[in-house]
KOLTORGU-666051 format. One record per residue: residue in one letter; x, y, z of N, C-alpha, C in turn. Coordinates in steps of 0.1 Angstrom, whole numbers, padded with zeros to 4 digits, always signed. Layout:
REM KOLTORGU-666051
aXYZXYZXYZ/...
REM end
This chain:
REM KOLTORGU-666051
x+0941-0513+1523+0951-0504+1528+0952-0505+1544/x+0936-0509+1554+0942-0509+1567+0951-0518+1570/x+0952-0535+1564+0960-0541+1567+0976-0534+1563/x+0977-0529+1551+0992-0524+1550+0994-0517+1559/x+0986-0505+1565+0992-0500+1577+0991-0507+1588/x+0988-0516+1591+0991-0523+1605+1001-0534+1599/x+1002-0538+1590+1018-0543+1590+1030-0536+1591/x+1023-0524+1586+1036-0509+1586+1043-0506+1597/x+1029-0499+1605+1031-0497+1618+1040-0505+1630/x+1032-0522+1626+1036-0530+1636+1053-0536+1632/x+1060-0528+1621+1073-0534+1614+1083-0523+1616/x+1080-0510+1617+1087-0497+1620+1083-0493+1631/x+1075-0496+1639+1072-0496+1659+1087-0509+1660/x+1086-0518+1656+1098-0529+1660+1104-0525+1655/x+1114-0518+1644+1127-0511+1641+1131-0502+1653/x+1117-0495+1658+1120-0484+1669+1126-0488+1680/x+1116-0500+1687+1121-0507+1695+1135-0515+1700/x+1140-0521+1685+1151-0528+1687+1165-0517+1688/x+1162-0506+1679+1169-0493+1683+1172-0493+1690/x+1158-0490+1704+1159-0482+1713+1164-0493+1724/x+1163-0504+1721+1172-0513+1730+1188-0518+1731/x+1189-0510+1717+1205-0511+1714+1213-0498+1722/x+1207-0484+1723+1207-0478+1726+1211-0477+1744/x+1197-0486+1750+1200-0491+1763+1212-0497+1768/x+1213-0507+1757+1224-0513+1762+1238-0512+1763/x+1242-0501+1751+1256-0492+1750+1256-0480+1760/x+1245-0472+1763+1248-0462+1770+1233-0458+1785/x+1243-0453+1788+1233-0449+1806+1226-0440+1803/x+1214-0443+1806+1205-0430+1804+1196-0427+1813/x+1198-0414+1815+1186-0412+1826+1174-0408+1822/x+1163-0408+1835+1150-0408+1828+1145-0396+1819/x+1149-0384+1821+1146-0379+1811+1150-0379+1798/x+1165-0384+1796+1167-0387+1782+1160-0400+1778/x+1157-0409+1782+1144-0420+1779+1128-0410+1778/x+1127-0403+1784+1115-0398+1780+1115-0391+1763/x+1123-0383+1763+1127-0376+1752+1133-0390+1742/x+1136-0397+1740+1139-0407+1728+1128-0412+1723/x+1118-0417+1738+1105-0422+1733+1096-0415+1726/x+1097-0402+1732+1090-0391+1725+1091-0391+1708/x+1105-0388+1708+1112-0386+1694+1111-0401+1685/x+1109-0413+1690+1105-0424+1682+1087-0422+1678/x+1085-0417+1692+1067-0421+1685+1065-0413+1676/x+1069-0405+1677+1068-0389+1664+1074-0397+1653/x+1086-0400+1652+1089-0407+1636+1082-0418+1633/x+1076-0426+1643+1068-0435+1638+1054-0433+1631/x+1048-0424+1638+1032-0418+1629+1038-0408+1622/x+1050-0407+1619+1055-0395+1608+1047-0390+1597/x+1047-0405+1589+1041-0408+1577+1022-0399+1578/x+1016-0407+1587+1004-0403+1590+1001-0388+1593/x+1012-0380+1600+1011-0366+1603+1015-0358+1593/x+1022-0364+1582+1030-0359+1567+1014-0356+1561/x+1006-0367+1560+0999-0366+1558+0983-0360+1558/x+0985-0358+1568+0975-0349+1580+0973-0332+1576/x+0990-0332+1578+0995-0320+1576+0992-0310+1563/x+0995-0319+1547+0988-0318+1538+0977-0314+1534/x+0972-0321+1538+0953-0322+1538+0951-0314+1547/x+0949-0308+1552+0946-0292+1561+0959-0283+1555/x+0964-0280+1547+0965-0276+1539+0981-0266+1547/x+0990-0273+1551+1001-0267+1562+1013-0276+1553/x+1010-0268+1541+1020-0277+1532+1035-0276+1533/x+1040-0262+1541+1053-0258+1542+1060-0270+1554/x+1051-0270+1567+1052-0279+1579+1056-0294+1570/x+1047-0299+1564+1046-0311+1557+1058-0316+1553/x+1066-0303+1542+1074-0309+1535+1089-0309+1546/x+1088-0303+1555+1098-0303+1564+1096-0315+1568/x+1086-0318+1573+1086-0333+1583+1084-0344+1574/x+1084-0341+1562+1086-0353+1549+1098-0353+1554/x+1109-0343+1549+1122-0348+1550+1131-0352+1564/x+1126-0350+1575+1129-0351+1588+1121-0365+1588/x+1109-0369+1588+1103-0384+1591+1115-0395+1583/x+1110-0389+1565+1115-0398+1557+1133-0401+1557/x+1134-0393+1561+1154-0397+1557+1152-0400+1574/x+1151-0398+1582+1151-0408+1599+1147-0421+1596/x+1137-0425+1584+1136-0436+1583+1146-0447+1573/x+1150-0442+1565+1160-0443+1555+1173-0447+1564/x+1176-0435+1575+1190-0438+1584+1183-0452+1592/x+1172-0453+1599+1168-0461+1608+1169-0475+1600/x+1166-0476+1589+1165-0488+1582+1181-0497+1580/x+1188-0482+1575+1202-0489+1575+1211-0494+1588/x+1204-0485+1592+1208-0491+1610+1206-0504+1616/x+1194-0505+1615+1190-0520+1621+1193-0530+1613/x+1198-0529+1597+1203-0541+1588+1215-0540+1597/x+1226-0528+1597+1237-0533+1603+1242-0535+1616/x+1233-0533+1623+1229-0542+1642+1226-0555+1638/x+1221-0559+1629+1216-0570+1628+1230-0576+1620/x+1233-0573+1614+1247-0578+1608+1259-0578+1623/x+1259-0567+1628+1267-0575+1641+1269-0581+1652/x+1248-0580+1658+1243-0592+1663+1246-0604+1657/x+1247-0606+1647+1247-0620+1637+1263-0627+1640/x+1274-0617+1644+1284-0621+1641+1286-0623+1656/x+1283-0615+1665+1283-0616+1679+1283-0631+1681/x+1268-0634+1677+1261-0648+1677+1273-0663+1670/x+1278-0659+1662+1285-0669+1654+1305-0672+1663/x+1306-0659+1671+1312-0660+1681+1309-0667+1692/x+1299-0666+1695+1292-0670+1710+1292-0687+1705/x+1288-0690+1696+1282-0703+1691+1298-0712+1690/x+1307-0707+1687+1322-0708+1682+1326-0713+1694/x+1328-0706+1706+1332-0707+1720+1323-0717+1723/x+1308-0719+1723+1302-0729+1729+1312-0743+1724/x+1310-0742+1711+1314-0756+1703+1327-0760+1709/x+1337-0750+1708+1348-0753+1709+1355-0756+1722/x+1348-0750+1733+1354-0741+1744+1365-0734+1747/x+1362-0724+1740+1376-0712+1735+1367-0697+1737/x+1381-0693+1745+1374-0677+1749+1379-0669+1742/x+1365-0664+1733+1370-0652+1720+1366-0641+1726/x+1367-0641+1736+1358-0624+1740+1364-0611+1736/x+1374-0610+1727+1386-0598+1723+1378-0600+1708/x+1372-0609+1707+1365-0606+1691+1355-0601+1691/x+1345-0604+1700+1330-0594+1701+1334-0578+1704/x+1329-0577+1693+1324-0559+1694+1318-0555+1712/x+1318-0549+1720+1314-0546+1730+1298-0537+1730/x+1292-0538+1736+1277-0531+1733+1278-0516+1732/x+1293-0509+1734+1291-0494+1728+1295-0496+1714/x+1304-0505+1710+1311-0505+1698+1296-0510+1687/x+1293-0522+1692+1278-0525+1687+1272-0511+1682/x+1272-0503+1688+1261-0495+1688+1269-0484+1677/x+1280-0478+1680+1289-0470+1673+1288-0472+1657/x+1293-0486+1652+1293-0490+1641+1286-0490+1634/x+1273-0494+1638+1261-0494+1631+1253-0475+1627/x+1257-0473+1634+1251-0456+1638+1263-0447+1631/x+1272-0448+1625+1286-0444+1618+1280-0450+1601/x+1282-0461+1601+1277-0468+1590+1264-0462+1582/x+1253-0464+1590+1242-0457+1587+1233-0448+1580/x+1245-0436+1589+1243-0422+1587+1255-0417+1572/x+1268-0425+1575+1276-0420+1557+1267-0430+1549/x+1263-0441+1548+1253-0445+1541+1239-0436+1535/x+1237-0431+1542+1225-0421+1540+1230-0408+1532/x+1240-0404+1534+1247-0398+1530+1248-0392+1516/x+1255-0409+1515+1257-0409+1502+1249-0413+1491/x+1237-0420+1502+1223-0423+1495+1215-0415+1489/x+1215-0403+1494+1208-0391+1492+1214-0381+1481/x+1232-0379+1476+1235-0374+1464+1231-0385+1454/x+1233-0404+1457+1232-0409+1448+1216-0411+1440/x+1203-0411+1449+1193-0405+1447+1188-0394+1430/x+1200-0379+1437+1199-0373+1427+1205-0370+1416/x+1215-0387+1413+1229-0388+1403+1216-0398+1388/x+1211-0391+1382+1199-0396+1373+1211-0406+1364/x+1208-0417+1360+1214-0422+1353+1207-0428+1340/x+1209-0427+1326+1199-0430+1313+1204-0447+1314/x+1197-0456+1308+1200-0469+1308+1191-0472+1294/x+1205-0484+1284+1201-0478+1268+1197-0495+1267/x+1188-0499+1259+1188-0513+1258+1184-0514+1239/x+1186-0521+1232+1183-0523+1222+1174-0536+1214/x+1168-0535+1208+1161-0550+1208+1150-0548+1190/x+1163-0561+1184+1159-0562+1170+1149-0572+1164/x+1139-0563+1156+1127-0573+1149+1124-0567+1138/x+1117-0577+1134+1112-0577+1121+1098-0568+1120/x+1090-0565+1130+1083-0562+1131+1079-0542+1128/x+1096-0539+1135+1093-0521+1127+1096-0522+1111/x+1089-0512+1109+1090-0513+1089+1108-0510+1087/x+1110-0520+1077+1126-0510+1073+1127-0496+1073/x+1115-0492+1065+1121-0477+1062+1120-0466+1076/x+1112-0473+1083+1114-0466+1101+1126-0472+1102/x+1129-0478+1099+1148-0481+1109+1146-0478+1122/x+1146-0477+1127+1146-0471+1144+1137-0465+1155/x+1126-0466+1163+1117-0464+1170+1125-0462+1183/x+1125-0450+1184+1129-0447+1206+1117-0446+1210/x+1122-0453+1219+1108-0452+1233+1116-0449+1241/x+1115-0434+1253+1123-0431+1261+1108-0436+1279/x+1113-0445+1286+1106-0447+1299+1108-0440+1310/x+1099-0436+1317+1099-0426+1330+1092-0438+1343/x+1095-0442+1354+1088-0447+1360+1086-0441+1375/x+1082-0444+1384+1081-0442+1399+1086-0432+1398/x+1085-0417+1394+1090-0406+1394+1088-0403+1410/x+1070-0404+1412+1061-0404+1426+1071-0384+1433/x+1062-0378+1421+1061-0361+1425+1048-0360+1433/x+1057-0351+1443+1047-0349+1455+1052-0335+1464/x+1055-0341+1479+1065-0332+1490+1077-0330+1483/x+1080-0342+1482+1097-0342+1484+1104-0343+1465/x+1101-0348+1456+1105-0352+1443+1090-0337+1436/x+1102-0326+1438+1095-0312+1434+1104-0305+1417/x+1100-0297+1418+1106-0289+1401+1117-0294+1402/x+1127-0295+1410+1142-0292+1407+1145-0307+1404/x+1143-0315+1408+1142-0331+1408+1135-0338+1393/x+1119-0329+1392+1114-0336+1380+1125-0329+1366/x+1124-0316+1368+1137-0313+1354+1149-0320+1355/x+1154-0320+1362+1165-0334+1358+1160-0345+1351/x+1152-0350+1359+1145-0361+1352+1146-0362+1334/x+1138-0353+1333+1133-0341+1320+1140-0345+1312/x+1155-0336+1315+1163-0337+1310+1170-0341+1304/x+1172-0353+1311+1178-0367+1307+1168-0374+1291/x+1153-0369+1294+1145-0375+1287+1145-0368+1272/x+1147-0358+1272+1148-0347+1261+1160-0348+1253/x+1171-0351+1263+1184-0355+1257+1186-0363+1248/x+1175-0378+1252+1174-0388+1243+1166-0388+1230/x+1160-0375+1229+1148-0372+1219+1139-0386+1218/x+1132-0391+1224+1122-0398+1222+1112-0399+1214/x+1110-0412+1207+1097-0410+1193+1087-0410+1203/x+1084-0420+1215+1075-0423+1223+1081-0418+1239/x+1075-0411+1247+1076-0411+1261+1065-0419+1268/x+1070-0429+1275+1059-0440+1284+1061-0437+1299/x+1047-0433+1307+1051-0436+1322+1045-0446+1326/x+1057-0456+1336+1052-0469+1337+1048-0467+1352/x+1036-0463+1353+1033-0460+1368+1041-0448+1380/x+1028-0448+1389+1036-0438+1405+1041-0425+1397/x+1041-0417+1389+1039-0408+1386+1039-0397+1396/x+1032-0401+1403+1030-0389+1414+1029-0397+1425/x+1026-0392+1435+1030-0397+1453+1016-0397+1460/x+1015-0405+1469+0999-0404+1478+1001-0392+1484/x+1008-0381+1486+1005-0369+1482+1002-0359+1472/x+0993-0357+1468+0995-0351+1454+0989-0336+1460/x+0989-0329+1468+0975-0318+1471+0991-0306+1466/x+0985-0296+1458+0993-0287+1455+1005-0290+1444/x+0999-0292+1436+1009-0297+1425+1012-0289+1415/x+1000-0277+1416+0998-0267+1407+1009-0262+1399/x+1011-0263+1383+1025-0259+1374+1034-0268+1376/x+1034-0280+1381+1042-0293+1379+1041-0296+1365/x+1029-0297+1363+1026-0311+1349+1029-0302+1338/x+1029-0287+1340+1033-0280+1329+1047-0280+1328/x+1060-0284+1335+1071-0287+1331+1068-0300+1316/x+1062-0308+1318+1062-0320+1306+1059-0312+1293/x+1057-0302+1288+1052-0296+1283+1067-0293+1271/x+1072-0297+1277+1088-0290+1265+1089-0304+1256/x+1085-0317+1265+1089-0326+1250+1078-0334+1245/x+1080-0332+1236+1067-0337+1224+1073-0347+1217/x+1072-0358+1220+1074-0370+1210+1066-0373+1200/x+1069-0376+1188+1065-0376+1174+1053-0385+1176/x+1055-0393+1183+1045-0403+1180+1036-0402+1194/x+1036-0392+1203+1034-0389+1218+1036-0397+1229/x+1031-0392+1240+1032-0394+1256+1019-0407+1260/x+1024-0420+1270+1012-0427+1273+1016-0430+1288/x+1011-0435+1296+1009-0436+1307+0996-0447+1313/x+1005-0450+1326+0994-0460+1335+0994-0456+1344/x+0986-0466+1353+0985-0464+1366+0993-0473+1371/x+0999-0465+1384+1007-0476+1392+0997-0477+1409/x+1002-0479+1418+0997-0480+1429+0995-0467+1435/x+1007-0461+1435+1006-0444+1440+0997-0436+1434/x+0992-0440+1423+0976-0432+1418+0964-0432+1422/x+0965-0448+1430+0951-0448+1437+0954-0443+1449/x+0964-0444+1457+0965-0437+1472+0965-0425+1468/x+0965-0415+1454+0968-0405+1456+0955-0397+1455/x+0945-0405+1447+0936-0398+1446+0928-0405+1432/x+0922-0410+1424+0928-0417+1411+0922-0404+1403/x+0913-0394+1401+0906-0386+1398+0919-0372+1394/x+0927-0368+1404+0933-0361+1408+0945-0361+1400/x+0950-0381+1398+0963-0384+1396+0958-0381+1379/x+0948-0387+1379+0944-0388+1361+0947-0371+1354/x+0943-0366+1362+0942-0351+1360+0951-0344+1360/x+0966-0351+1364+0975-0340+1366+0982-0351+1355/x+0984-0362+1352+0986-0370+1342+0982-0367+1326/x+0972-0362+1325+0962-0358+1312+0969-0343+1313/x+0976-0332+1321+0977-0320+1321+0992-0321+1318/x+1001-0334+1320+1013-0334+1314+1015-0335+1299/x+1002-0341+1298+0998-0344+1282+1005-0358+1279/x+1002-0369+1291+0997-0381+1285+0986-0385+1279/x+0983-0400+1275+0973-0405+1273+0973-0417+1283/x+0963-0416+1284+0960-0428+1303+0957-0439+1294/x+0960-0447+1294+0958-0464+1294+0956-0470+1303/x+0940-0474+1310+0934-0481+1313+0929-0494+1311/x+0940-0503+1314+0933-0518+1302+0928-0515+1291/x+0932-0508+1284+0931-0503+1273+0943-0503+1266/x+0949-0499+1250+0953-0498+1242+0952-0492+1230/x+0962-0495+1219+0959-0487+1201+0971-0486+1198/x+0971-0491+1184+0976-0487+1173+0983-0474+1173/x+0992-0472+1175+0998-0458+1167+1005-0460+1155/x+1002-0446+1152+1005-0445+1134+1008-0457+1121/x+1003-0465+1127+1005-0480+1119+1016-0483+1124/x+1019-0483+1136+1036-0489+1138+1040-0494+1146/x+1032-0495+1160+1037-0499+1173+1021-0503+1178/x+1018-0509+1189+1007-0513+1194+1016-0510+1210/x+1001-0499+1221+1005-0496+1231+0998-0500+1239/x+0996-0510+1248+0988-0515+1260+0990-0511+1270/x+0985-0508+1281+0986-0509+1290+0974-0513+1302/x+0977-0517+1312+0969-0522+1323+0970-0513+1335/x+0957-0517+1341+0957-0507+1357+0962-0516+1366/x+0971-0506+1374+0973-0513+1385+0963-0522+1399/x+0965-0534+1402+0957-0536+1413+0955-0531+1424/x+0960-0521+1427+0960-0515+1440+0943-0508+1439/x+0943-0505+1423+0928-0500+1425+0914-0508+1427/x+0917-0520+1433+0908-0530+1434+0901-0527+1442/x+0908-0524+1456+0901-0524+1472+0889-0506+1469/x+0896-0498+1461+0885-0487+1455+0875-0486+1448/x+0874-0502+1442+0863-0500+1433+0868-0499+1417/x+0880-0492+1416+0885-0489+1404+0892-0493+1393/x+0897-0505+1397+0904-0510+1388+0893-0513+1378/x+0903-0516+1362+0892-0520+1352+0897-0534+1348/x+0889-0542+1350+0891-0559+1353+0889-0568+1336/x+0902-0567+1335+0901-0576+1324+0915-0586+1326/x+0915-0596+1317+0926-0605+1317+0937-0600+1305/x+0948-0604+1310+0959-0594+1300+0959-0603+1288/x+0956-0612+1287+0960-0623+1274+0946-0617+1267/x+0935-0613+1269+0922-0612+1263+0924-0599+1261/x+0933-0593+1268+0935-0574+1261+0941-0575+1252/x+0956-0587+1251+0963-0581+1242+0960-0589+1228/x+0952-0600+1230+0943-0608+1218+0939-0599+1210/x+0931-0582+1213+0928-0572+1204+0932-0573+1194/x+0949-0570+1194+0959-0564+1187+0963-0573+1176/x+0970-0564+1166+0974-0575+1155+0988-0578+1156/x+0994-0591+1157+1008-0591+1164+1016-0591+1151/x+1013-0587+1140+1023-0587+1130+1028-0570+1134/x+1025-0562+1146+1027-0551+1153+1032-0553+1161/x+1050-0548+1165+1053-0545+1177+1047-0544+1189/x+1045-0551+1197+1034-0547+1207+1039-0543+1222/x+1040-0531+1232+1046-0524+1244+1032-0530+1248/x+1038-0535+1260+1028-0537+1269+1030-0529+1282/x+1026-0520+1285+1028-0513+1298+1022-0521+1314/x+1033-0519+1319+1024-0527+1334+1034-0526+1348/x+1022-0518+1354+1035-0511+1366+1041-0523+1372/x+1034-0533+1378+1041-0543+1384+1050-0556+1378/x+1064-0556+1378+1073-0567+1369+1068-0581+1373/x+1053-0587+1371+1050-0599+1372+1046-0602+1357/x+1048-0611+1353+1050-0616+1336+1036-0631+1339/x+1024-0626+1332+1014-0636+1329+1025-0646+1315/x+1024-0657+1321+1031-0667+1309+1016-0671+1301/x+1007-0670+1305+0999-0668+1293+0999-0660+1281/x+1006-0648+1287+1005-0635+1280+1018-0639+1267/x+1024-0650+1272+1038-0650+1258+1033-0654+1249/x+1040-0645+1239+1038-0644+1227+1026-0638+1217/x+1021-0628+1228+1011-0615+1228+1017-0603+1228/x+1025-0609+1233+1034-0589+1237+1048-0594+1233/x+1059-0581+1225+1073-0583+1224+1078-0575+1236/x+1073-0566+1244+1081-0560+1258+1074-0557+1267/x+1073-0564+1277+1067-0556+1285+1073-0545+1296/x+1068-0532+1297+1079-0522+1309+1073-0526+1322/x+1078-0526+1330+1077-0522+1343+1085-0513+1356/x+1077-0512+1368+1087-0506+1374+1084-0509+1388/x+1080-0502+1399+1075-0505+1408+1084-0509+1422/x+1093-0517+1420+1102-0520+1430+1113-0511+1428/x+1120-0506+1425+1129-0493+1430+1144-0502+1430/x+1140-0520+1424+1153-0525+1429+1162-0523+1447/x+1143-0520+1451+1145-0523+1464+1148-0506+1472/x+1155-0499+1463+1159-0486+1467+1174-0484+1475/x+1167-0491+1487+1183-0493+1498+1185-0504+1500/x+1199-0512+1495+1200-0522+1498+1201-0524+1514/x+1199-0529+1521+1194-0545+1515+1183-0549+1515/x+1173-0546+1515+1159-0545+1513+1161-0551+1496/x+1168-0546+1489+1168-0557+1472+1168-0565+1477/x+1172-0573+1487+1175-0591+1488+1160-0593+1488/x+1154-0586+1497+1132-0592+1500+1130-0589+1489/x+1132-0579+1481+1125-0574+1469+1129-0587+1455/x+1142-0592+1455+1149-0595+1442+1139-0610+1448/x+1136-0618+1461+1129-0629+1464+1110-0625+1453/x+1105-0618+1459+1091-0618+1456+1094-0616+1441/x+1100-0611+1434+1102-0607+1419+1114-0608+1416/x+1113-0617+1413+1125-0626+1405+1131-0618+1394/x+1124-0611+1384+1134-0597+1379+1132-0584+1386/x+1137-0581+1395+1134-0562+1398+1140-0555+1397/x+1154-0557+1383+1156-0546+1375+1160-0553+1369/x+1158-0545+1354+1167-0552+1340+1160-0557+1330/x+1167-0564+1329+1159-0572+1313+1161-0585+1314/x+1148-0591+1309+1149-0607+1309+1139-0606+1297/x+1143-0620+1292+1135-0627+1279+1130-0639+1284/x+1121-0641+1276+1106-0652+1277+1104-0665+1265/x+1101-0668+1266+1096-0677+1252+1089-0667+1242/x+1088-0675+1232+1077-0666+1218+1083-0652+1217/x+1094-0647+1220+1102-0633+1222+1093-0625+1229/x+1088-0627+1237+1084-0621+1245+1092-0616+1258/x+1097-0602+1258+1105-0595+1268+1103-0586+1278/x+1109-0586+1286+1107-0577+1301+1116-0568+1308/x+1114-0553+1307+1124-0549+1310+1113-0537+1326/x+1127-0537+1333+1123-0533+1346+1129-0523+1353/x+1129-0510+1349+1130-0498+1356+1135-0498+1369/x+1146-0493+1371+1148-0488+1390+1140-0477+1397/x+1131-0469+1383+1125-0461+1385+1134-0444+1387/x+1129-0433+1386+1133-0427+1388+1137-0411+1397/x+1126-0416+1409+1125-0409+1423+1127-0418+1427/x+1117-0413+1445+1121-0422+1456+1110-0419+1461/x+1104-0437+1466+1095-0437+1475+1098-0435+1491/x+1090-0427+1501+1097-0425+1511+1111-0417+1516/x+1120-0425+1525+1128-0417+1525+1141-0412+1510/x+1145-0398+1505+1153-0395+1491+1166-0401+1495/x+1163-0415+1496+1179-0419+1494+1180-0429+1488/x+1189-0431+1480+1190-0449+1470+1204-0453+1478/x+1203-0467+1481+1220-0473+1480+1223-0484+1470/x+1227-0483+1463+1232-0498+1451+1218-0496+1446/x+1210-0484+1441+1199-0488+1432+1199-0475+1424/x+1206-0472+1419+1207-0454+1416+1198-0450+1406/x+1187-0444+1404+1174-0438+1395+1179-0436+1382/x+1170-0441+1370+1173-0444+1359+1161-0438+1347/x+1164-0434+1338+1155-0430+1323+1162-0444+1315/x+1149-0448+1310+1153-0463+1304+1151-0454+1289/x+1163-0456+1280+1159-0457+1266+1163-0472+1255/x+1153-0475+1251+1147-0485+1247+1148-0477+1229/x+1157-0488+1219+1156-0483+1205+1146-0499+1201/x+1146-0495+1191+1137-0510+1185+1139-0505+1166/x+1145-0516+1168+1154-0515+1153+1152-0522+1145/x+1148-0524+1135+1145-0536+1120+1159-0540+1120/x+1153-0558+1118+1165-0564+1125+1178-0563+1108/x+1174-0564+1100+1186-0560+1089+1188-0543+1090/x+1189-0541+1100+1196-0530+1099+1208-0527+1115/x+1219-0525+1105+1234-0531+1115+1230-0520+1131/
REM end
């Protein structure tokens, strides 16, 4: 974790910075308005850390304000500097144009206020709209035929919850939507595929009793994602087990003779001591594969050993990036981070946009999702 935060720190101090030099260079400032910017940067830069501070001494009202004051500054800040950098870029392809050519485009460069204008216009209706599209929940239906459910089940729903990550900011009014959406589908099985809850979790008290209205026939299972170990893993388990999941820990089972449910812990619980360390092809070896087998696994990385052990595995974890364009880094490291892909040995992968927000409550091009998943005997139309 200390290296993450000094990559953090040292990557959102340089968002600050290049800001704050765009800033310089569009408009005149005197020294006290440079004192007061700097001010107001270093503050959103330890934001996170003082969010956190604040919590834990127990000034939870303070907290959730400066959740949403850090996190959505960060959200706008992010969009910002993609689109400074999109018209530095073009500045540059001008400048490069005139070198080559020797031809004076200077009526095409943006000017260093307009520079600055566009980007900071852009940003902020970006954010905007990021923040209703956030709370626009959308169900996503997938279907996938085998031989493996009995005919006379005909049909298995599995309804998926992922990166909900309830905390400050993703409170009652947020998780019942969620709910909602989930209840609608009537689910045989409800799965959380990780982050559940947020490396805040202090005061959560009568959260977990909202899960309490749906009862799936065949019940509720759950894993760990990363946000369980930052949050506490003792804590997370407990408010997990009070929603009336069942935790899967590299662990697994049989339900009702019909489905086989795996799932694995996330690695993040390594650096704690806690992860429970087994290899996924030797977990899911248990099982008898003439059973449908869910493999639960917060992170969308696919062991190709594991094919033809498992027929799905869920994931979630990347948020499909959240705000574009941060998907471009994210769609590089994880070649699926949303959707569905198929494997050899039918072995399948399907990947959640998840359904909160990590950080700042905005999505752009990634809008939060309840995955329902039917599983159908394949002679049946």
């Amino acid at each position: 974790m200390s290296l993450f935060f000094i990559i953090f720190f040292v990557l959102y101090g340089g968002m600050h910075f290049y800001a704050f030099l765009k800033v310089r260079s569009a408009v005149a400032l005197g020294p006290s308005a440079v004192i007061l910017i700097i001010i107001f940067m270093l503050v959103m830069i330890f934001a996170p850390f003082i969010i956190r501070m604040s919590e834990k001494f127990g000034f939870e009202y303070s907290a959730r304000i400066m959740s949403y004051i850090g996190y959505i500054w960060m959200g706008v800040l992010f969009l910002f500097v993609s689109s400074s950098f999109a018209v530095d870029f073009f500045r540059l392809l001008i400048h490069l144009f005139e070198s080559s050519f020797q031809r004076d485009l200077h009526y095409l460069k943006p000017s260093p206020a307009l520079s600055l204008f566009i980007p900071f216009v852009l940003s902020v209706s970006i954010a905007i709209y990021g923040y209703f599209e956030a709370r626009n929940i959308r169900t996503e239906h997938i279907t996938i035929k085998t031989s493996k459910i009995p005919q006379e089940v005909g049909r298995l729903r599995i309804v998926q919850i992922s990166d909900v990550h309830i905390g400050l900011i993703i409170r009652e009014e947020r998780l019942k939507n969620i709910l909602r959406e989930v209840k609608k589908a009537g689910p045989d099985i409800l799965v959380s595929t990780g982050d559940l809850v947020d490396g805040q979790i202090n005061n959560l008290i009568g959260l977990s009793g909202i899960f309490n209205d749906i009862n799936p026939k065949y019940g509720k299972f759950a894993i760990t994602g990363n946000h369980e170990f930052y949050a506490g893993l003792s804590q997370a388990v407990d408010f997990t087990k009070n929603a009336g999941f069942i935790m899967l820990r590299s662990e697994g089972l049989t339900v009702n003779g019909l489905i086989n449910i795996i799932g694995i812990d996330d690695p993040a619980g390594r650096p704690y001591g806690l992860f429970r360390e087994i290899s996924e092809s030797e977990l899911l070896s248990k099982f008898p594969r003439d059973k449908f087998t869910l493999f639960l696994k917060h992170r969308p990385l696919v062991d190709k050993t594991s094919f033809g052990l498992f027929d799905l595995q869920l994931s979630g974890h990347v948020h499909k990036g959240q705000i574009f364009p941060f998907s471009i880094i994210t769609k590089i490291y994880y070649p699926v981070h949303a959707g569905f892909a198929e494997y050899s040995k039918d072995s399948r992968l399907y990947v959640s946009r998840g359904a909160g927000t990590w950080g700042p409550p905005i999505r752009f091009l990634s809008p939060p999702e309840v995955t329902v998943i039917d599983i159908v005997h394949e002679n049946i139309p």
